[in-house]
Phi, psi and omega in degrees: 000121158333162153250161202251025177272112198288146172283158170316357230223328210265321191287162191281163192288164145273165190298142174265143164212162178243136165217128185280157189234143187296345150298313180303287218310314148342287165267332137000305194290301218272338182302283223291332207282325167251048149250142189233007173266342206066023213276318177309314177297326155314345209256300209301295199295324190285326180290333184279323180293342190283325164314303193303303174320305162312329197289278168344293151342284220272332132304305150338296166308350182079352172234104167264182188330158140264282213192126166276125180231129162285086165244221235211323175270351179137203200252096179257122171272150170243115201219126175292210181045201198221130150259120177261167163055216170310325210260340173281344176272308173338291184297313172306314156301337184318287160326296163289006169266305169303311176279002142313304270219298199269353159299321155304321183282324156286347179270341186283313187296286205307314175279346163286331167261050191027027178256131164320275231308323193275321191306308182313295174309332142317332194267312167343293197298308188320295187278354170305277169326337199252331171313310213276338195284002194317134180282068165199151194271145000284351197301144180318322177293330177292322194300290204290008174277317201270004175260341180284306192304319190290001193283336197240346215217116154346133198267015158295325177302296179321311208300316209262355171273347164309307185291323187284327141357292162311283187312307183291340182282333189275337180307268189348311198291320192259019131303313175285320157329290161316325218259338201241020199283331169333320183235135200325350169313305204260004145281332202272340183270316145044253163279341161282332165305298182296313161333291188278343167296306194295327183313315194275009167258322178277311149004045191279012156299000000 
């Protein structure tokens, strides 16, 4: 006789939801007021697939989304079930491998077709992803160091070589600033340093 237990893969997701928080909505607000490039419409397609691509994952994986949340530090998935092993690295790369992926489809179309609007959202994409890969938590490259590490090291060992990692990538950013501040770079590297510095200082994981 059969069994009547369905595989994880066959059962319905759970309900979903997105919710933004009065910090993003802000600088979000304050992003759109002084942008005079249009770079905030280029930054949402770029943001999405790199979501979406977590998203995927994580279905794949058998625990899928709950709930997207938008806060003032970035884009957090809430996902039921467990990622063990191999499938915690999986997910993590997911993202930047697609928006990687799709910075190439767009830097390729937007120059077969003259368009600014795709070169842009290539660029976007580009520095998103490249961003995102950084060894430091929360960002994708830490999740996926510290799901590698754990493979080999204790994960209290991982969690603190992550956190120095971490520390030295925001260092690395506000270095690269400093160094660059003559031009709108070396403010956006900066304001990326200090960011990601202060996340790994309130950062009690």
């Amino acid at each position: 006789m059969k069994s009547a237990i369905k595989p994880a893969w066959h059962r319905p997701l759970p309900p979903f939801r997105i919710s933004f928080g009065a910090g993003f909505a802000a600088l979000f607000a304050l992003v759109c007021y002084f942008d005079g490039s249009g770079m905030a419409g280029a930054i949402f397609p770029a943001a999405a697939i790199h979501e979406l691509a977590h998203m995927g994952a994580l279905v794949a994986a058998n625990a899928p989304p709950r709930a997207l949340e938008a806060t003032i530090t970035g884009f957090r998935l809430d996902y039921s079930g467990e990622l063990v092993g191999i499938s915690k690295l999986v997910c993590a790369l997911a993202g930047p491998v697609a928006g990687l992926s799709f910075a190439k489809l767009c830097a390729v179309c937007g120059a077969a077709l003259k368009s600014d609007y795709l070169l842009m959202v290539a660029g976007s994409s580009l520095v998103l992803n490249v961003f995102n890969l950084l060894p430091a938590l929360p960002l994708d490259g830490g999740r996926a160091l510290l799901a590698a590490l754990c493979f080999a090291l204790p994960e209290a060992t991982a969690k603190r070589i992550v956190k120095a990692t971490g520390v030295l990538s925001a260092l690395a950013l506000l270095g690269a600033g400093v160094a660059l501040i003559g031009d709108g770079m070396g403010v956006a590297l900066v304001a990326a340093g200090a960011w990601l510095l202060v996340l790994q200082i309130i950062d009690r994981r």
